[in-house]
C-alpha positions in Angstrom: 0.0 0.0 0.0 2.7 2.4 0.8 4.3 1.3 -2.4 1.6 2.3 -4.3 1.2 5.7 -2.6 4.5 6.9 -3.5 4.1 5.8 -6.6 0.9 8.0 -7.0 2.7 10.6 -4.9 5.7 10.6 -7.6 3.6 10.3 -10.7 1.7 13.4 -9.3 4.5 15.4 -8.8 5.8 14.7 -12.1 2.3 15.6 -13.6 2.9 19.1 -11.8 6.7 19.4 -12.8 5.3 18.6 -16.6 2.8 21.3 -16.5 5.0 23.9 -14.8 7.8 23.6 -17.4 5.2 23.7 -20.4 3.8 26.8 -19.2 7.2 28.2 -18.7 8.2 27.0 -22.0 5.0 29.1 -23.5 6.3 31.8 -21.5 9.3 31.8 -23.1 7.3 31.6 -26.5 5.2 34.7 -25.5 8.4 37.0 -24.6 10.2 36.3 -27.9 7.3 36.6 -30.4 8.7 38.3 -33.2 7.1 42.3 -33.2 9.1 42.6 -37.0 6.9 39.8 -38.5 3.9 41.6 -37.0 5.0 44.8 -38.6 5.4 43.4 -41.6 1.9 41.8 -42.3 0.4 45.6 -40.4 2.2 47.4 -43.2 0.5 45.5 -45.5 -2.6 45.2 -44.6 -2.7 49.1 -44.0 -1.2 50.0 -47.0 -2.3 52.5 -49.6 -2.6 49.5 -52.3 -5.4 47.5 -50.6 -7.6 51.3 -51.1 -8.7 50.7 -47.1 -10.2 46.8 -47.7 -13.7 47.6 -48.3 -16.1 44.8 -48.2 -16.8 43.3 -51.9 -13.7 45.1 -52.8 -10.6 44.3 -55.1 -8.5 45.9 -52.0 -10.2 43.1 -49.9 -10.0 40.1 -52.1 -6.1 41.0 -52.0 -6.2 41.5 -48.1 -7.6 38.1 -47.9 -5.4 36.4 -50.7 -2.2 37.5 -48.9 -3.9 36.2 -45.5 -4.4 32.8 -47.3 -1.0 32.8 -48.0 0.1 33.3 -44.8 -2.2 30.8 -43.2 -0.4 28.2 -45.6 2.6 29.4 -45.1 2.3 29.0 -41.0 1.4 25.5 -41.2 -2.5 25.5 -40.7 -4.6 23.7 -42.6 -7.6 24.9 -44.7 -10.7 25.0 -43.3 -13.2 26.9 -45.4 -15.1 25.9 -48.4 -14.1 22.4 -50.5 -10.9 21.9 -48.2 -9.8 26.0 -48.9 -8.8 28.2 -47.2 -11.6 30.9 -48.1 -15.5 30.6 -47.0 -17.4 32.0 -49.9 -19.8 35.0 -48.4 -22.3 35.7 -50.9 -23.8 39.3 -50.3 -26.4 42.0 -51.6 -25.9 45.5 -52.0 -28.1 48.1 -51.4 -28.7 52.0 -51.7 -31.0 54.4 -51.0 -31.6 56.5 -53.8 -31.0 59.6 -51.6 -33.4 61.8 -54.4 -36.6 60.0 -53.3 -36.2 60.3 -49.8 -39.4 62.0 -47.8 -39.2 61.9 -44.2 -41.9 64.4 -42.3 -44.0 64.3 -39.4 -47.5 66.0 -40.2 -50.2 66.8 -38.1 -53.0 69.2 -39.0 -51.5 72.1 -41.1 -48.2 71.5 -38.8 -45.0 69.2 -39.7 -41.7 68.8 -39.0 -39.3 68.3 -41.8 -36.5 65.5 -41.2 -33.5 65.9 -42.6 -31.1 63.6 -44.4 -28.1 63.0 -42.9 -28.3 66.0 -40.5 -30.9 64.9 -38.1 -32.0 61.4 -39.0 -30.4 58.8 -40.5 -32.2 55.7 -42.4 -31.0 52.2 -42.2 -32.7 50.1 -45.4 -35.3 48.0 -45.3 -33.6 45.0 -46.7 -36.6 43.0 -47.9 -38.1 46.0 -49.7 -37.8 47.6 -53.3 -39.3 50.9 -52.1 -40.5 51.9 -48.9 -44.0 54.4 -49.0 -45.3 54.5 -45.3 -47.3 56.7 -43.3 -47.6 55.6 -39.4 -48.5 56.8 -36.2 -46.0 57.2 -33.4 -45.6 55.9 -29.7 -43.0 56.7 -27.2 -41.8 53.7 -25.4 -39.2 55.2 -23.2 -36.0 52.8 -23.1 -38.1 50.2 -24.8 -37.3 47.7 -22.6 -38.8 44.3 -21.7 -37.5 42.1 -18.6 -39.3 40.0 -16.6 -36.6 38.9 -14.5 -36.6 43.1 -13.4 -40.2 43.5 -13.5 -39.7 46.6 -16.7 -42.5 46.3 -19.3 -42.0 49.8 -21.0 -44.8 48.6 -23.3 -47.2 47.9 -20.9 -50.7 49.4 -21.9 -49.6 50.7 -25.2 -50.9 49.4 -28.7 -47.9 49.7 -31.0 -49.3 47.6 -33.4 -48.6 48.9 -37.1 -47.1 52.0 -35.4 -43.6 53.1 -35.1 -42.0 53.5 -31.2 -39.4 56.7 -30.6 -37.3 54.6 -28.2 -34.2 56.4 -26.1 -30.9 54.4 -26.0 -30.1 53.8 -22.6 -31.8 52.4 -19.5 -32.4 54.1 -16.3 -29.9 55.1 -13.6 -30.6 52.4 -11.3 -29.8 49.6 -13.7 -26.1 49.8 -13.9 -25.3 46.0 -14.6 -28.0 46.2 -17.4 -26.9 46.4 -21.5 -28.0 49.8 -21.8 -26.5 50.3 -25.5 -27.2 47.0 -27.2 -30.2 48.4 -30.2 -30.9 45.1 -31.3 -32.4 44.4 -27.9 -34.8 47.4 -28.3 -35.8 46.1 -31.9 -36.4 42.7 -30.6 -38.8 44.0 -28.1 -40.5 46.7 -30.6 -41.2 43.9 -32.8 -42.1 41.3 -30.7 -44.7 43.8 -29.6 -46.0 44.3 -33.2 -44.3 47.8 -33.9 -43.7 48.4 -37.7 -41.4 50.9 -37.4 -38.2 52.1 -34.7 -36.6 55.8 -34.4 -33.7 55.5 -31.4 -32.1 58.2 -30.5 -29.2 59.2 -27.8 -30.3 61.5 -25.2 -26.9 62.8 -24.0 -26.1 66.4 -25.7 -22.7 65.7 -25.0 -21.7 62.1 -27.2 -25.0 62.7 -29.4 -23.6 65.0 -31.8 -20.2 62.4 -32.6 -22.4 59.5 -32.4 -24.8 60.4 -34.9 -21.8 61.4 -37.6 -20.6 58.3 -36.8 -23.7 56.1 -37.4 -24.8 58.0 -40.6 -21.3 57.4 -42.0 -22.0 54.0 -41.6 -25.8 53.6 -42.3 -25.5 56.2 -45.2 -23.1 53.6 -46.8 -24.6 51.2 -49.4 -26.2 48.8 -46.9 -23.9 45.2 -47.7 -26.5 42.2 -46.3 -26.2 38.2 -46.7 -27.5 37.3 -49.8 -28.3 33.7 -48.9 -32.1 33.4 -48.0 -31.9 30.4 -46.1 -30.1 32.2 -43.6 -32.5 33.9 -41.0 -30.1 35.1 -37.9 -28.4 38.0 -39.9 -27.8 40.8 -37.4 -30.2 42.9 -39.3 -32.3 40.7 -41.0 -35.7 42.3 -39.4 -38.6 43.4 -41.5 -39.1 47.2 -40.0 -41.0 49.6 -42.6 -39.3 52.4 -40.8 -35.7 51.7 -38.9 -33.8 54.9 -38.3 -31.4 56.8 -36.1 -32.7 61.0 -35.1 -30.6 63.2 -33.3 -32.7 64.5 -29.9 -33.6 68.1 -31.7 -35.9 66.3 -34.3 -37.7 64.4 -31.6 -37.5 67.1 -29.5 -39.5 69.0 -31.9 -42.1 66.1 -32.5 -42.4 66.4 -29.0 -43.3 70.0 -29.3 -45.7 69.5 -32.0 -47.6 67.3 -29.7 -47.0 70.4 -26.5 -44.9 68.0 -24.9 -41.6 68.6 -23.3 -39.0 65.7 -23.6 -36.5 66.7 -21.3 -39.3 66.2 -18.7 -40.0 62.9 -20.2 -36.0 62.2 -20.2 -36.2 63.0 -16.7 -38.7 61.1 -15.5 -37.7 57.5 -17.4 -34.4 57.9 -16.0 -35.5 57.8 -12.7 -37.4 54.4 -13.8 -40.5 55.8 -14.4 -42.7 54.6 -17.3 -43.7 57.6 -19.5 -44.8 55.7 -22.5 -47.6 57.5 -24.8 -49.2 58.1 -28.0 -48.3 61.4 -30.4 -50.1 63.1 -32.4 -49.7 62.9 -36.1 -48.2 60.4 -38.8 -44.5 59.9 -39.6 -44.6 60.3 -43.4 -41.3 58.0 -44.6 -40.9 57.5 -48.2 -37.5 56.3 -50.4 -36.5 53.9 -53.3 -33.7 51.2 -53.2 -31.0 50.0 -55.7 -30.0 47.0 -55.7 -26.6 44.7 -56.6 -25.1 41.3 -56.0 -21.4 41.1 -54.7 -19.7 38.1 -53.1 -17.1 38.4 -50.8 -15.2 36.0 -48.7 -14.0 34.9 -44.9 -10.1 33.6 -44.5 -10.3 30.5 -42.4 -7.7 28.1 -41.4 -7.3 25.3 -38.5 -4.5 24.3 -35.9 -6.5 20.7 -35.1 -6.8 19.6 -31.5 -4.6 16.6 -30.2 -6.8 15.4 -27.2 -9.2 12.5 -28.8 -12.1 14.3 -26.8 -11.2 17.9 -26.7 -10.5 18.0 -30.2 -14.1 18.5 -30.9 -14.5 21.5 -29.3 -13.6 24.4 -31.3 -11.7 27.8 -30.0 -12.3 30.3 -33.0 -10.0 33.1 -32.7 -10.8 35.9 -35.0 -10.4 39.3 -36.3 -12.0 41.2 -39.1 -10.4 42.1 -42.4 -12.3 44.7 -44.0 -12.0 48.0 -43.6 -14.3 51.2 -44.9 -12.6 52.2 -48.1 -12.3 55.5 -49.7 -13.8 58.7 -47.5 -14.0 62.0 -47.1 -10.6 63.4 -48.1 -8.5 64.7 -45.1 -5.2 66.3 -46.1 -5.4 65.6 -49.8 -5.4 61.6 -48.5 -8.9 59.6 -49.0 -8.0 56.3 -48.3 -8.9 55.2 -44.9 -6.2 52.7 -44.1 -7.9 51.4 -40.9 -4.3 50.6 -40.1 -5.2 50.2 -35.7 -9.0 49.3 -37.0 -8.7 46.5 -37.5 -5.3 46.0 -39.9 -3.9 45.6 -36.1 -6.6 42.4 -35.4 -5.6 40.6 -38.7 -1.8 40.9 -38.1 -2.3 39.7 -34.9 -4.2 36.1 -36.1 -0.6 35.8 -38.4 1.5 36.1 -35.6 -0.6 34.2 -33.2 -0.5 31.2 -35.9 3.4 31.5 -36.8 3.7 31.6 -33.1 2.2 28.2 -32.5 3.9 26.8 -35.7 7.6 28.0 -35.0 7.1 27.3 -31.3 5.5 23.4 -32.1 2.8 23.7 -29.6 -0.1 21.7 -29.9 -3.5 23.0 -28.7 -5.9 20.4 -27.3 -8.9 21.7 -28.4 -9.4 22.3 -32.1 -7.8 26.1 -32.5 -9.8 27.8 -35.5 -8.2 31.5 -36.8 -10.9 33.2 -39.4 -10.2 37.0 -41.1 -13.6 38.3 -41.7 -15.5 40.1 -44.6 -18.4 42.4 -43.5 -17.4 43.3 -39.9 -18.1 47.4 -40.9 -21.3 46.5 -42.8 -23.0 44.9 -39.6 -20.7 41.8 -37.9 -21.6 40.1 -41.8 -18.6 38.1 -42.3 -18.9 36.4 -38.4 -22.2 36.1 -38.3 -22.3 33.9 -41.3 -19.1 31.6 -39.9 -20.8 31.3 -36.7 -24.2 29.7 -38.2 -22.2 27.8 -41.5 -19.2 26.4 -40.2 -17.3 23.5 -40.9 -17.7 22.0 -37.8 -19.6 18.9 -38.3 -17.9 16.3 -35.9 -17.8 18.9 -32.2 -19.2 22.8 -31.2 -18.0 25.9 -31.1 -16.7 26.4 -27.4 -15.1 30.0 -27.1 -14.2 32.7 -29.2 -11.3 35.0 -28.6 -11.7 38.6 -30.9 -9.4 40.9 -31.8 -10.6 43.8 -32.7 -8.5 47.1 -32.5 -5.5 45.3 -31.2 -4.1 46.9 -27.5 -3.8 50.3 -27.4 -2.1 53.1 -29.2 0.3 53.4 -25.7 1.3 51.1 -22.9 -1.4 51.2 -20.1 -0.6 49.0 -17.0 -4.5 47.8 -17.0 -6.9 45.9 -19.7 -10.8 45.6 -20.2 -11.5 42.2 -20.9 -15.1 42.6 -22.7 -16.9 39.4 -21.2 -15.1 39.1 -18.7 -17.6 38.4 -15.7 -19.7 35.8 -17.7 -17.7 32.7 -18.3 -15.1 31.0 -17.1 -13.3 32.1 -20.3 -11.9 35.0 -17.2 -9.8 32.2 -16.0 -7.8 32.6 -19.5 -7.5 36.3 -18.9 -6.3 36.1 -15.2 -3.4 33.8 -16.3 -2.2 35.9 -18.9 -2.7 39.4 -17.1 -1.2 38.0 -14.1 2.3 36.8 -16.2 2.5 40.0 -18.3 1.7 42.6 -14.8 -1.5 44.0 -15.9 -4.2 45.0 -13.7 -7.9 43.5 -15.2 -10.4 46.7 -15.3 -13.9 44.4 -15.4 -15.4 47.5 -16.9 -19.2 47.3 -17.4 -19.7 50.7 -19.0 -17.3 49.8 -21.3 -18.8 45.9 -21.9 -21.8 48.1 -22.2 -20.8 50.5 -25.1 -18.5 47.6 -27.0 -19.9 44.3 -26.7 -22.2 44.3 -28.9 -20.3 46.3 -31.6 -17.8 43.4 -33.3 -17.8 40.3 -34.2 -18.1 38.4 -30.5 -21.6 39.4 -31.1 -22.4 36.6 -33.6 -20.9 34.1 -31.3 -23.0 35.3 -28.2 -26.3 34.5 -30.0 -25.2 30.7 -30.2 -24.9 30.8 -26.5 -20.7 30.7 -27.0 -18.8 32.5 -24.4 -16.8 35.1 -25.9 -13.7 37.9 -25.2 -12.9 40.7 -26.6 -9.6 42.3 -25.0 -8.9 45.8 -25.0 -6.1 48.0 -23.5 -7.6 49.8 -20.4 -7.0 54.1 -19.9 -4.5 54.0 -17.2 -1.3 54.8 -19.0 2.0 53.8 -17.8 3.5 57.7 -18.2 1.4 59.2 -16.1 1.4 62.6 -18.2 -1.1 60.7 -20.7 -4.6 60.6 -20.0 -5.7 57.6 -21.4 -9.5 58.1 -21.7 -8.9 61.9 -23.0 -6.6 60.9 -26.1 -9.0 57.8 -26.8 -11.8 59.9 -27.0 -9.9 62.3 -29.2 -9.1 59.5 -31.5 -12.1 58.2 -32.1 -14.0 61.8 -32.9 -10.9 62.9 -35.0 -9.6 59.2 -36.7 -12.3 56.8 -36.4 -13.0 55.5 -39.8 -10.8 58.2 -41.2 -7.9 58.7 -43.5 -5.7 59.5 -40.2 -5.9 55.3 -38.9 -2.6 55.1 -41.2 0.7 54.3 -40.6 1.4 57.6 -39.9 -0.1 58.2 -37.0 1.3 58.2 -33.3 1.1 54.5 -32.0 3.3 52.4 -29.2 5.2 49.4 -30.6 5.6 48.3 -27.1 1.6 48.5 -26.5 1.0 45.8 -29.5 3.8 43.9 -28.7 2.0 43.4 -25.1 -0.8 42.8 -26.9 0.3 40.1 -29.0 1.9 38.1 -26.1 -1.8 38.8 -24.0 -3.8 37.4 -26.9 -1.3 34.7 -27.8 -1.2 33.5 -23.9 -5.1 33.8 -23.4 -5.5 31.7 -26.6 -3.0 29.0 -25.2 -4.7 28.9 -21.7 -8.0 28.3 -23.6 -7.1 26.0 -25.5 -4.4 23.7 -23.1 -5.2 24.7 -19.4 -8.8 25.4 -19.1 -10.3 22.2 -17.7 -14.0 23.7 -19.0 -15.1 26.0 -20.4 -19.0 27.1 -19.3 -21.1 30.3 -18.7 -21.2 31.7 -15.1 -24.9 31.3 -14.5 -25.3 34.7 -12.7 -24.0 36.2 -15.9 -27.2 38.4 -17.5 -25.9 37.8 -20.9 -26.5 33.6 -20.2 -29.8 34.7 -18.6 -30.5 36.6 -21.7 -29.5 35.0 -24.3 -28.4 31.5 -23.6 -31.6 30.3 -21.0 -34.0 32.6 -23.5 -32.9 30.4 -26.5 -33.7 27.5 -24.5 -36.8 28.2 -23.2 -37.5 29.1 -26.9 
């Protein structure tokens, strides 16, 4: 007996002294991942001659060629369409013919004149050749349903046929909640029979920046999936009238009906219901043109070695695309998107040549995909997620890298989905061997989580992350939310994301050895990988599906 005791004592502490030179072998790994390989495929991917990677593009279909290449090149096998390494994405395009556009609210003699681009913006009705509509209007507050909180903004209100003025947001006292996620508050409108949405922001302070930003984006030719079998497209609902107003139009609507909305503001974000009808009709008429495109995601596999494990999938991705040509700035119209997200796509090449030049085998199945659409509305991952090639295990966990670390060294990070899995194990390891500090920052989750790719993982019920430099800087002379801010309003989805800009070698290279040792611990540490069930993103989305 005491024979076989030491024996089980000796076989354990080898077990332990196995495990603790692996992970300091990864270690290792992590400190010397090469940064000039990384700058290489970033000053690619960010160059001039891709003409900023637009989705359906020539600039893209190069971006992804070269990615191909590199996938080959890294040792990873092909796992996209017919044993390739590219997943065909087959995609419509459509745009509003801005001539025909007619937005008013009328009542009596009175109306209030919308306009284009300045104080609404118009996301297309994708199932629709033109749209002629003329519908009554509800205010619905926050527009939200939850039954777990008791909140029925709809409660006693026919919206039926009508469209609901909804403020983005929730109220004061619901901090944990996802205030910012839209697609929530279009669920809810149509699930109570609305035909029609107007959101708008209610802060005069972001309002403004927000609104430029969106219209940039939904004044775009709208790029949707083409295939019709596929029903779970981010935006595949059948709304007459879907747009985003800045607060002075629905302030004046509010006016036309002698209503005040900064008192109705004021009393919903106390948690008050102030829900009620308005006079007049919303009067929303335009035309559409339409075009076919396909496009394509870049997908390549690092197969798991554990006969069980093996069969469940870690996809680690990044999208590819970018915005195109803009509005010039400086004589330059080319928007690069060099940290958005040329960063997130360099950062899948070094991760794979990582694992390759290092020979380490992941245990579970470790899928890398580049995706098409991410700027057109998460197209590119949310067609992966629902046609994968994963007919022999499940999707498990996905790791996104979008924006890669920060533009300078910050001793914290803001692991978006942290709290909600046990994915936070990964990200606890890794922070704790490179000396950051974890900011489990729910304003940010918030604001983010819902704006790339992770999102088309979440609604599979996969646990996701999305890592993201936090705002304390390492010098403390930078504040790190002030120049963030002044980034996104001055080079978001600009000609300034180029190569030219001010960015910190040293904050991608800590990046890249975060992401590569969160990806490792995933994939060869984590004993399992499962929702936390206090998590309101399980409750919401994962039990809801269930029940369903």
């Amino acid at each position: 007996m005491k024979n076989i005791f030491l024996i089980a004592l000796f076989l354990f502490s080898y077990s332990i002294s196995a495990i603790s030179q692996e992970i300091s072998k990864v270690l290792d790994v992590a400190n010397n991942i090469d940064y000039n390989e990384f700058n290489k495929n970033l000053e690619f991917l960010a160059s001039d001659n891709l003409l900023g990677r637009e989705t359906g593009s020539v600039g893209y279909a190069k971006a992804a060629d070269y990615v191909a290449d590199k996938f080959k090149e890294n040792g990873l096998l092909p796992f996209g369409d017919e044993h390739g390494y590219f997943q065909k994405v087959p995609l419509i395009k459509r745009s509003i013919d801005k001539t025909s556009i007619d937005i008013k609210v009328k009542s009596g003699d009175d109306e209030v004149i919308a306009s284009y681009g300045e104080n609404i913006s118009v996301l297309v009705n994708a199932k629709q050749q033109e749209i002629r509509e003329s519908q009554e209007m509800v205010f619905v507050g926050y527009g939200i349903i939850d039954s777990a909180l008791n909140i029925n903004d709809y409660e006693g209100l026919d919206v039926k046929g009508k469209t609901v003025i909804i403020v983005m947001g929730s109220p004061k006292s619901m901090k944990d909640y996802q205030q910012w996620d839209p697609f929530s508050k279009v669920r809810n409108a149509i699930s109570s029979g609305a035909s029609g949405i107007i959101l708008f922001f209610p802060q005069n302070l972001i309002q403004k920046m927000i609104f430029k930003q969106l219209h940039s984006f939904l004044g775009e030719p709208m790029v949707s999936l083409r295939d019709t079998s596929f029903k779970d497209e981010m935006f595949d609902f059948d709304l007459k009238v879907a747009a985003i107003a800045r607060k002075d139009l629905i302030k004046d609507v509010f006016k036309l009906n002698n209503l005040n909305l900064n008192k109705a503001l004021k009393k919903i974000s106390k948690g008050k219901n102030s829900g009620q009808y308005l006079t007049g009709n919303l009067v929303y008429n335009y035309n559409i043109n339409n075009e076919n495109i396909d496009c394509k995601n870049v997908v390549g596999i690092i197969p798991g070695t554990d006969s069980i494990l093996s069969k469940e999938y870690v996809i680690v991705g990044a999208h590819l695309d970018h915005v195109g040509i803009g509005e010039a700035v400086k004589r330059d119209s080319i928007c690069n998107g060099m940290w958005d997200n040329a960063t997130g796509s360099a950062a899948i090449l070094s991760i794979a040549k990582t694992y390759k030049d290092a020979h380490i085998q992941p245990e579970r199945s470790l899928v890398f995909v580049c995706y098409t659409g991410e700027e057109k509305g998460l197209l590119g991952s949310s067609y992966y997620a629902s046609k994968n090639n994963m007919s022999d295990g499940k999707m498990i966990a996905n790791l996104n890298i979008d924006m890669l670390g920060g533009l300078f060294p910050t001793k914290d990070i803001i692991p978006m989905g942290y709290s909600h899995s046990s994915l936070s194990e990964a990200i606890d390891f890794a922070a704790s061997k490179l000396n950051f500090s974890i900011d489990d920052n729910k304003q940010e989750e918030n604001n983010y989580l819902f704006r790339s790719d992770q999102a088309s993982y979440l609604r599979f019920g996969v646990p996701v992350l999305n890592v993201a430099n936090g705002y304390t800087a390492v010098d403390p002379k930078i504040n790190g939310q002030k120049e963030i801010d002044k980034w996104m309003k001055n080079l978001y989805h600009s000609p300034l994301d180029d190569l030219n800009q001010e960015y910190s070698k040293e904050a991608f290279l800590q990046a890249l050895k975060l992401q590569f040792l969160t990806a490792y611990y995933i994939t060869n540490e984590l004993n399992e990988i499962k929702w936390k069930e206090d998590s309101w993103i399980y409750k919401k989305y994962v039990l809801k599906e269930i029940v369903d």
